[in-house]
Backbone as XML, in Angstrom:
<?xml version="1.0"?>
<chain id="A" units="angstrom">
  <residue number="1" name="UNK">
    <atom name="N" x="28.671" y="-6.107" z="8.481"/>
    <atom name="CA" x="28.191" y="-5.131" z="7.479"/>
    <atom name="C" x="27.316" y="-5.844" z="6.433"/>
  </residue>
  <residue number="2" name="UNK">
    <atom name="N" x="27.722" y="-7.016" z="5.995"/>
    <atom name="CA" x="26.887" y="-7.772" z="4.985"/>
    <atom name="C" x="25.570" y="-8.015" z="5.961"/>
  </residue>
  <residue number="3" name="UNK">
    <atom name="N" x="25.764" y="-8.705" z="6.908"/>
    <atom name="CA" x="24.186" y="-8.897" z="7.255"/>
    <atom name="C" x="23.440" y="-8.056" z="7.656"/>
  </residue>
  <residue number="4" name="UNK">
    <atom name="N" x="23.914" y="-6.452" z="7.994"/>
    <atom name="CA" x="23.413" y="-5.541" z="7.494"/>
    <atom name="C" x="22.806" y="-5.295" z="6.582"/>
  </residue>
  <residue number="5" name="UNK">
    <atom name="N" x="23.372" y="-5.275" z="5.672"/>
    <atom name="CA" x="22.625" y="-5.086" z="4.275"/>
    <atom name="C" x="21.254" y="-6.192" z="3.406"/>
  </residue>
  <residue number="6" name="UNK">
    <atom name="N" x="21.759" y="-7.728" z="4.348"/>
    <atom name="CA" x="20.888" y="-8.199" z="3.982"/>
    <atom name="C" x="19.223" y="-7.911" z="4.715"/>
  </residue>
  <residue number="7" name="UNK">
    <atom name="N" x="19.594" y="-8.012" z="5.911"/>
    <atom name="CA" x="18.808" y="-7.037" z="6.670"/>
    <atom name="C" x="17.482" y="-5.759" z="5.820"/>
  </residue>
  <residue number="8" name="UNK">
    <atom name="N" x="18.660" y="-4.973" z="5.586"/>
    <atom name="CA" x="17.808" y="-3.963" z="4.943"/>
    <atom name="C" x="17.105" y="-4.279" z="3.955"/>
  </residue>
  <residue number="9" name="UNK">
    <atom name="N" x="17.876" y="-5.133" z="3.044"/>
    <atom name="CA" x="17.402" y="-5.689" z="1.664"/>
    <atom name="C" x="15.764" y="-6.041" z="2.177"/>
  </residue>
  <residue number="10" name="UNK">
    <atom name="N" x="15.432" y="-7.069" z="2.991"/>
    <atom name="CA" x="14.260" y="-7.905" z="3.549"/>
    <atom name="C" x="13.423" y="-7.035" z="3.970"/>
  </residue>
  <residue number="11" name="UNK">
    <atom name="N" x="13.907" y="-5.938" z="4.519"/>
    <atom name="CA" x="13.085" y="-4.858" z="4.789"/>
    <atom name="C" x="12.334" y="-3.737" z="4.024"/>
  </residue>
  <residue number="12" name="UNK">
    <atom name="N" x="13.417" y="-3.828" z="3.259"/>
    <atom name="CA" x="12.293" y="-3.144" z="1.756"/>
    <atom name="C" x="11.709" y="-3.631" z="0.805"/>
  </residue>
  <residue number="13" name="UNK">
    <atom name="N" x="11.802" y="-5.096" z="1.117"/>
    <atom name="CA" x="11.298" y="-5.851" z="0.183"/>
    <atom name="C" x="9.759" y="-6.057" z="0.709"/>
  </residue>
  <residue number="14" name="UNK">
    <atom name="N" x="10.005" y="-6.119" z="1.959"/>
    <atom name="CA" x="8.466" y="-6.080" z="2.722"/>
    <atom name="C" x="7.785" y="-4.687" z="2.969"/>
  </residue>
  <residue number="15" name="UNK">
    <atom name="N" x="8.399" y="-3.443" z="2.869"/>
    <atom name="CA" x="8.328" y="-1.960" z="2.614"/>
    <atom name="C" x="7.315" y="-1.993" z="1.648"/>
  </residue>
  <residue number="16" name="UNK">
    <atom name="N" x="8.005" y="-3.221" z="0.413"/>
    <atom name="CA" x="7.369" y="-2.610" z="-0.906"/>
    <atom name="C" x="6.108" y="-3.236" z="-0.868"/>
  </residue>
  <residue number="17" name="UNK">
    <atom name="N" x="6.315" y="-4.508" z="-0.294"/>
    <atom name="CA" x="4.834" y="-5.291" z="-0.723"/>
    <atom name="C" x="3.678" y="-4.803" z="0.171"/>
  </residue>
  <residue number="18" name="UNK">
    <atom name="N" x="3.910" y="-3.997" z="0.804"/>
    <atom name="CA" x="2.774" y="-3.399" z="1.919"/>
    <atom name="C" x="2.141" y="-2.025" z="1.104"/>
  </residue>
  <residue number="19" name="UNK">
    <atom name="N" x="3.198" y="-1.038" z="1.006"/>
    <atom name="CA" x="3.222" y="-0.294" z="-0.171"/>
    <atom name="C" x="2.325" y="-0.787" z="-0.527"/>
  </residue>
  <residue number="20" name="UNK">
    <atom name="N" x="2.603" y="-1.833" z="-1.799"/>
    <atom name="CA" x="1.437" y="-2.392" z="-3.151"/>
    <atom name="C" x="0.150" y="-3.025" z="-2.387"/>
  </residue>
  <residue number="21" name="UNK">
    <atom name="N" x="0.444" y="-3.669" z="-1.469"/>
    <atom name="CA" x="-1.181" y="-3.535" z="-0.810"/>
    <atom name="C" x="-1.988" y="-2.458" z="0.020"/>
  </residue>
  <residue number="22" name="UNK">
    <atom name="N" x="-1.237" y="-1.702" z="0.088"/>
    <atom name="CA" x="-2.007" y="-0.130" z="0.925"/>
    <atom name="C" x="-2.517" y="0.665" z="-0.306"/>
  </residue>
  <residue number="23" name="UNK">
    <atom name="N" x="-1.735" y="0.449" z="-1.291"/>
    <atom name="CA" x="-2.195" y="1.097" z="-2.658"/>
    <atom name="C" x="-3.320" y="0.741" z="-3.436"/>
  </residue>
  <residue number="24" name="UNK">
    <atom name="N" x="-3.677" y="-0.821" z="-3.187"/>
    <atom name="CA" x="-4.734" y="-1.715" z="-3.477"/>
    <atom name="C" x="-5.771" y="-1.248" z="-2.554"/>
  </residue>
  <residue number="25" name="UNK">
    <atom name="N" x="-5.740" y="-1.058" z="-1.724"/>
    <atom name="CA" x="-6.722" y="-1.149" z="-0.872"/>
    <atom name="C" x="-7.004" y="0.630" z="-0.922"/>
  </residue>
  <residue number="26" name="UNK">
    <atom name="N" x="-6.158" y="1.637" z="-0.742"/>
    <atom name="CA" x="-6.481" y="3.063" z="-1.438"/>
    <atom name="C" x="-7.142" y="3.099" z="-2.315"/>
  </residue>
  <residue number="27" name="UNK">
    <atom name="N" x="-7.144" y="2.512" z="-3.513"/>
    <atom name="CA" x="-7.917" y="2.854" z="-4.858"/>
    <atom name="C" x="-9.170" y="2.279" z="-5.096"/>
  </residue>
  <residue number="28" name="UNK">
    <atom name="N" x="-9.431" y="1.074" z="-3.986"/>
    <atom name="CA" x="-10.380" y="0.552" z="-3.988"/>
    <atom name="C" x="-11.743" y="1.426" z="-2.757"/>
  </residue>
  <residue number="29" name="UNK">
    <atom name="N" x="-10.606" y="1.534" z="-2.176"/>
    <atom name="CA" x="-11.671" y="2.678" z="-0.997"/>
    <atom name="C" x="-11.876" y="3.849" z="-1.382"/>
  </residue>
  <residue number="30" name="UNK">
    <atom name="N" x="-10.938" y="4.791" z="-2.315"/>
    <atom name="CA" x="-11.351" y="5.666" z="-3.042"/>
    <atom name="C" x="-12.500" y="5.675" z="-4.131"/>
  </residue>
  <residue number="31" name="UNK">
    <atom name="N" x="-12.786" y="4.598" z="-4.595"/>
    <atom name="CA" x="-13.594" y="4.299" z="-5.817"/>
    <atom name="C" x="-15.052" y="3.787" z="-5.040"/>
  </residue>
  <residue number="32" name="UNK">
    <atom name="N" x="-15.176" y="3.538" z="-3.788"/>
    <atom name="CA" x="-16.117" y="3.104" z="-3.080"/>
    <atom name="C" x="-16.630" y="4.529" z="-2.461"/>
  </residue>
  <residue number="33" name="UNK">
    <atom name="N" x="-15.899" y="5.388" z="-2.003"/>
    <atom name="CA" x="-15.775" y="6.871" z="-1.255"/>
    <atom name="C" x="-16.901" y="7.607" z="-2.863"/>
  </residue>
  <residue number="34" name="UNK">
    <atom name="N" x="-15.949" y="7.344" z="-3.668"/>
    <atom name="CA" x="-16.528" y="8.261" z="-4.714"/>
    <atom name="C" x="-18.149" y="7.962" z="-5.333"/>
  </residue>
  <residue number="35" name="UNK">
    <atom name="N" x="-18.473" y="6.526" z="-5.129"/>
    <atom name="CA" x="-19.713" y="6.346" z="-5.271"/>
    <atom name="C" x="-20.487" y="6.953" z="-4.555"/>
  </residue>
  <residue number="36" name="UNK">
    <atom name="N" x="-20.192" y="6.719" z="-3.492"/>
    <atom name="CA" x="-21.159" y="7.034" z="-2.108"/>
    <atom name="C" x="-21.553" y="8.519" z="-2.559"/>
  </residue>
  <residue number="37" name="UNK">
    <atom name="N" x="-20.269" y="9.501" z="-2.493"/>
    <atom name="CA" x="-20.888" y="11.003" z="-2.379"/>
    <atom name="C" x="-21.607" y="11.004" z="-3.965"/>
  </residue>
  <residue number="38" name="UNK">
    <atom name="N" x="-21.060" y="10.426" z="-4.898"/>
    <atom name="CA" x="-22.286" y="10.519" z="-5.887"/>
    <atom name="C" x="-23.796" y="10.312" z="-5.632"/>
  </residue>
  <residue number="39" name="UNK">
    <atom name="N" x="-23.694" y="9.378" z="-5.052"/>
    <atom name="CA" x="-25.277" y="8.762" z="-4.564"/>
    <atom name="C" x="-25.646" y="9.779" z="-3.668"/>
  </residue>
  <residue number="40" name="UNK">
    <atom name="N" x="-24.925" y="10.459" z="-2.440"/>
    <atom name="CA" x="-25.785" y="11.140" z="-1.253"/>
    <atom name="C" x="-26.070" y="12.197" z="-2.296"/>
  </residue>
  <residue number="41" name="UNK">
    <atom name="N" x="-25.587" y="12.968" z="-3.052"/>
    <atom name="CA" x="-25.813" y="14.382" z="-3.784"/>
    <atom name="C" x="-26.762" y="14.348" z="-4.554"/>
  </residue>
</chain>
């Protein structure tokens, strides 16, 4: 049961840091997205 849990622990710990880089990389492609249709219009 404990190494269960440690288990999971490692797993959301890497959950999260992907998270914070999918989020990095969202706001940055959003802010690149948003230029563009400024410019085509």
């Amino acid at each position: 049961k404990k190494g269960g849990d440690e288990v999971l622990q490692a797993i959301r710990s890497t959950i999260h840091r992907n998270s914070e880089n999918h989020l990095k990389m969202d706001s940055t492609k959003t802010s690149k997205e948003k230029r563009d249709s400024t410019e085509s219009h």
